[in-house]
C-alpha positions as MATLAB code, in Angstrom:
seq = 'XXXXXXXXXXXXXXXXXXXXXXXXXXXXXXXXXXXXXXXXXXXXXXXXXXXXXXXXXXXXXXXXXXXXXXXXXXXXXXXXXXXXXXXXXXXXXXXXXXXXXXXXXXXXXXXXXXXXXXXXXXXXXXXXXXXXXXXXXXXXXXXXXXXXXXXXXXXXXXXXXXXXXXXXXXXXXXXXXXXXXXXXXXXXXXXXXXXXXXXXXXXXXXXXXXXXXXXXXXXXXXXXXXXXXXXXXXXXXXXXXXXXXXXXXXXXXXXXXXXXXXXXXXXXXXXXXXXXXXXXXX';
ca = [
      16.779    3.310  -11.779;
      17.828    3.856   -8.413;
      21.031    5.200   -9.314;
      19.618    7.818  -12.144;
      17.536    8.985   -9.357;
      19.933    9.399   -7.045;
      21.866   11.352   -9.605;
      19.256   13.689  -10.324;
      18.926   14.264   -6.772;
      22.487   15.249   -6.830;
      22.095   17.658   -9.770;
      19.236   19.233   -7.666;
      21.126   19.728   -4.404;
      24.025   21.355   -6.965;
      21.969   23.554   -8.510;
      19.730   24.302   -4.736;
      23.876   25.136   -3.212;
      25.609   27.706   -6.247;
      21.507   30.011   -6.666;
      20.673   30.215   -3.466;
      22.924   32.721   -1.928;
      21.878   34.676   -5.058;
      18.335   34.428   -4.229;
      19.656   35.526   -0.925;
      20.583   38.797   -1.575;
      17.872   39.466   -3.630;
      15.733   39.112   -1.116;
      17.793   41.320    1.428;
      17.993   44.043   -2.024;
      14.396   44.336   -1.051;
      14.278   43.972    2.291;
      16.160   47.559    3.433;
      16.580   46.462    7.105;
      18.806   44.180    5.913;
      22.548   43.591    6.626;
      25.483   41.583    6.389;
      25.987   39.024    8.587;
      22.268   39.669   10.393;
      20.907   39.576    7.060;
      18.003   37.245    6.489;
      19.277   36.844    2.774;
      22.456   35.439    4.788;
      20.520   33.211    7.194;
      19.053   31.512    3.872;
      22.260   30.934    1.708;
      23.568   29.239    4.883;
      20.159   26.543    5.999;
      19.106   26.047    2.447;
      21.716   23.097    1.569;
      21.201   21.728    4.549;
      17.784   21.614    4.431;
      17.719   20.526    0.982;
      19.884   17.409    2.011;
      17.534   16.751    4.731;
      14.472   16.312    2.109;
      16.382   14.344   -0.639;
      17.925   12.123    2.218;
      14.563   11.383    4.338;
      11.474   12.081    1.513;
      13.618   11.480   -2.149;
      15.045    7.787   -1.418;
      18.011    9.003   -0.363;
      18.413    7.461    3.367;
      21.029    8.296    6.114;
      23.197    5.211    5.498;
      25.939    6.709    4.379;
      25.653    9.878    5.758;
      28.966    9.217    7.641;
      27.139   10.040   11.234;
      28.983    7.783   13.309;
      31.913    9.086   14.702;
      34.028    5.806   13.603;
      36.600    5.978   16.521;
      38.100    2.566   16.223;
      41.434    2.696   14.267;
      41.099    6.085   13.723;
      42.790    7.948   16.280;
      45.710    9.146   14.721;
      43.395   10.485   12.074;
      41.447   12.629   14.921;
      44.724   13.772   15.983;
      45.809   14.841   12.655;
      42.435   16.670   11.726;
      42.953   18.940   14.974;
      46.609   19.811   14.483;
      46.565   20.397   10.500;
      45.616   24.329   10.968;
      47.875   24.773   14.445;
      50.827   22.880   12.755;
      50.780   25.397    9.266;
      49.916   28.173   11.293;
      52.835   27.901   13.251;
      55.146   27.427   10.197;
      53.850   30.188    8.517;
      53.801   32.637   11.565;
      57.203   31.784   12.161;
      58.663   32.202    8.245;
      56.321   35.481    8.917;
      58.785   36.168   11.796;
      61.941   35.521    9.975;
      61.311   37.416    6.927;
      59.700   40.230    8.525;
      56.283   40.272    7.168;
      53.954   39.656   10.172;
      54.027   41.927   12.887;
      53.522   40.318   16.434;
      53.538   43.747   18.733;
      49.571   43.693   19.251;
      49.774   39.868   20.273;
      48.400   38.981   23.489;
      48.430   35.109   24.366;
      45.401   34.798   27.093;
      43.040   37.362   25.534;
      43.568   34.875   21.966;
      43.571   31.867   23.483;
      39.868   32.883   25.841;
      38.220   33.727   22.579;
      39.441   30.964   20.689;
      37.868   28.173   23.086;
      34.728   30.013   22.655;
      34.911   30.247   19.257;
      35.730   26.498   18.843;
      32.286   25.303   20.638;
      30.629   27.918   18.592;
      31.897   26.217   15.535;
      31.853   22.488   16.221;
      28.217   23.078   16.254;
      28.324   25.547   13.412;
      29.976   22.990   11.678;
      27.838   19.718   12.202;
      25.496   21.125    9.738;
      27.925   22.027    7.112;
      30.125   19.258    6.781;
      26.747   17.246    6.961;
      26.272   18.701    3.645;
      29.841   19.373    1.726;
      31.287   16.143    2.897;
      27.961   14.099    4.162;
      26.337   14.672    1.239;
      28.703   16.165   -1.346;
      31.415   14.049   -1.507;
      29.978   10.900   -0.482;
      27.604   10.964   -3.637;
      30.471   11.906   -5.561;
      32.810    9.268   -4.778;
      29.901    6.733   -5.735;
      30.170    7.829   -9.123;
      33.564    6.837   -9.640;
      35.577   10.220  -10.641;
      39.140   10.439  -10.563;
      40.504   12.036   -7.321;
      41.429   15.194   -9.099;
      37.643   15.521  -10.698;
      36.529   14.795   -7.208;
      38.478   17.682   -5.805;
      37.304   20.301   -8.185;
      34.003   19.858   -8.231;
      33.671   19.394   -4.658;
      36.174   22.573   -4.540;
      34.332   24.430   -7.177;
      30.810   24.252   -5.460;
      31.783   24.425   -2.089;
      33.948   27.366   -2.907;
      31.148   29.362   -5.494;
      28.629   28.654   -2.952;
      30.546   30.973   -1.185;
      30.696   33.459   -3.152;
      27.756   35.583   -1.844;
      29.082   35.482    1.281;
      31.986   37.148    0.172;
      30.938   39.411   -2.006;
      28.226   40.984   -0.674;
      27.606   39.341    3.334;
      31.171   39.764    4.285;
      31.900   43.266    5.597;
      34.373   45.039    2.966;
      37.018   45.707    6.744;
      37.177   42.235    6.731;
      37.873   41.804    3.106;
      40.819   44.329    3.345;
      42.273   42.844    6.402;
      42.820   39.707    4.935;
      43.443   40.768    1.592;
      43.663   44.256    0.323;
      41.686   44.083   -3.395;
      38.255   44.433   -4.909;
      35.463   41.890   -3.925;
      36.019   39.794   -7.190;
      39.889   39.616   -6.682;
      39.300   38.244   -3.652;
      36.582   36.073   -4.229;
      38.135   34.150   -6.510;
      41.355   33.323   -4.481;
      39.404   32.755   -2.062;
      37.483   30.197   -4.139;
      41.471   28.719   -5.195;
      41.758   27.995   -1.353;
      39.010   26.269   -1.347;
      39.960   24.632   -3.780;
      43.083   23.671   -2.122;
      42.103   22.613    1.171;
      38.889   20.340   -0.489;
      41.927   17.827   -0.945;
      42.406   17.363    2.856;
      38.576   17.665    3.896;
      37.822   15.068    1.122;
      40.733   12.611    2.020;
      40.303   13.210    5.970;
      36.657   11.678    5.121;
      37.172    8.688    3.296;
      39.695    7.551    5.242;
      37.462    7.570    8.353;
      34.204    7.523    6.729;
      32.786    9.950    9.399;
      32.021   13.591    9.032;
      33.573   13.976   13.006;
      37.085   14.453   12.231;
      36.124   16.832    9.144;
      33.745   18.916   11.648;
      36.501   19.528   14.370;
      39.044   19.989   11.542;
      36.926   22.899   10.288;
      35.938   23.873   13.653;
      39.709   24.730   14.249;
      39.879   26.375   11.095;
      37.293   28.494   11.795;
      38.065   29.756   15.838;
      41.878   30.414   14.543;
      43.105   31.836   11.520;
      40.208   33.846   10.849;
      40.650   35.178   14.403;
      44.191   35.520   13.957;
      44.080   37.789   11.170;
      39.929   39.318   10.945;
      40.427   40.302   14.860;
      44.365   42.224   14.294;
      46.232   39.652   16.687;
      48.690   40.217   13.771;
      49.533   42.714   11.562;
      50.885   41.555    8.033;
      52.784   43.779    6.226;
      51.253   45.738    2.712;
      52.071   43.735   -0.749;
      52.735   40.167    1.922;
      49.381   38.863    2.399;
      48.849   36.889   -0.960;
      52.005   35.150    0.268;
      51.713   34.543    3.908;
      48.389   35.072    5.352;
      47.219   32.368    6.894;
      43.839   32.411    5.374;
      45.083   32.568    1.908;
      48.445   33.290    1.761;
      50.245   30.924   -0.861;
      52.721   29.668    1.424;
      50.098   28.072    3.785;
      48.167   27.101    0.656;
      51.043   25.340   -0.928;
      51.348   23.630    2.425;
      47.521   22.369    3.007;
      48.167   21.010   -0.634;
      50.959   19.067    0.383;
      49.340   17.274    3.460;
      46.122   16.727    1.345;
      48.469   14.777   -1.111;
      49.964   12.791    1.602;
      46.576   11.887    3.008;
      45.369   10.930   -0.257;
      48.764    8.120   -0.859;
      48.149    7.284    3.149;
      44.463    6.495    1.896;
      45.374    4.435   -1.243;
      47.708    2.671    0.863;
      44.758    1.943    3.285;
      43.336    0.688    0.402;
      45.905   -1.356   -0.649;
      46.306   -3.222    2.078;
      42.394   -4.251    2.928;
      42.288   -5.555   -0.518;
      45.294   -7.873   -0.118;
      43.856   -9.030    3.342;
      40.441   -9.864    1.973;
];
């Protein structure tokens, strides 16, 4: 019984996650004083899942057990390490084939102004953060992994909701600058490869998580994420050539994507491995 219920809860917090960025904008359509990012429409697609796990986990029978709160440091340092470096480390390699071939301009770089506003931006986001890997990998993936799925289900539908949840955001929240910065196309073009990414770097998220069991790695993972690519390329510290972005920006670019893919992949054998190896010890 417990289990059904815990299911339906599930199907609720689903459902609560891909309608209410909709219900969002309709409410900034009719608010005038609305707008983007200031929005209150925005301020609601991004509390409401967060909110909603708060109810099912403390009034629905949920509980905070395996929430994946503690920060599970113990034998899980290298893990840390790798978390934080993931983004720097594809960055790099993609900034540098950028180099080589010619596609990323580097003239308007300036080292100490990037670096300033990235620390600031990382604090900003750790906290930013908390709450929404509280949900997508707190909530989300933990009560998906109960149910058993195969590791590729478990990607896309983690991938898939995290990803169409959001979709508001970048269809109608995100200014259309920042849209063209990153990628020059319409705002369902670029929704849905930005939904593919998603898609794509759910593997690492999802794997950085179970193998720690703690949503702290995940958080500061993301938190890097957040403070530099998006201020690499949304704030013109580089300049990527016209027709190159679907291949090497760092935000979607298919190089870097193919490249997240491959480290998710090696997390996930590193994790069965893991595995492995506690079964034959106990």
């Amino acid at each position: 019984m417990k289990k059904v219920a815990n299911n339906h809860n599930l199907f609720i917090f689903i459902v609560i996650s891909l309608l209410i960025g909709w219900a969002g904008v309709g409410i900034d359509s009719i608010l005038p004083a609305q707008e983007g990012d200031e929005s209150l429409g925005m301020a609601i697609w991004l509390v409401f899942p967060l909110l909603t796990v708060i109810v099912l986990r403390t009034f629905m029978g949920e509980g905070w057990k395996d929430a994946g709160l503690l920060p599970n440091f113990k034998g899980n340092g290298q893990w840390y390490f790798i978390a934080l470096i993931i983004y720097p480390l594809v960055t790099a390699i993609s900034l540098g084939i950028g180099k080589l071939t010619g596609w990323i301009d580097f003239s308007v770089f300036e080292f100490q102004p990037f670096v300033t506003i990235f620390w600031t931006l990382l604090g900003i986001n750790i906290i930013k953060n908390i709450f929404e890997e509280s949900v997508w990998r707190g909530y989300l993936t933990v009560k998906l992994v109960k149910l058993k799925l195969s590791d590729l289900q478990l990607y896309l539908i983690i991938g898939l909701v995290w990803g169409l949840w959001h979709a508001p955001y970048y269809m109608v929240f995100l200014p259309e600058g920042d849209i063209q910065t990153v990628l020059p196309l319409g705002y369902i073009p670029f929704t849905i490869i930005a939904v593919i990414s998603i898609i794509v770097w759910t593997v690492m998220f999802t794997e950085i998580y179970r193998i720690t069991n703690s949503i702290w790695p995940v958080i500061l993972m993301h938190a890097v994420e957040d403070a530099l690519i998006n201020h690499l390329v949304i704030d013109g510290h580089i300049l990527i050539e016209n027709g190159f972005q679907i291949w090497i920006s760092p935000i979607c670019g298919i190089i870097p994507n193919l490249l997240y893919l491959l480290i998710g992949l090696w997390l996930r054998r590193k994790r069965i491995k893991i595995c492995i190896t506690h079964l034959k010890i106990n």
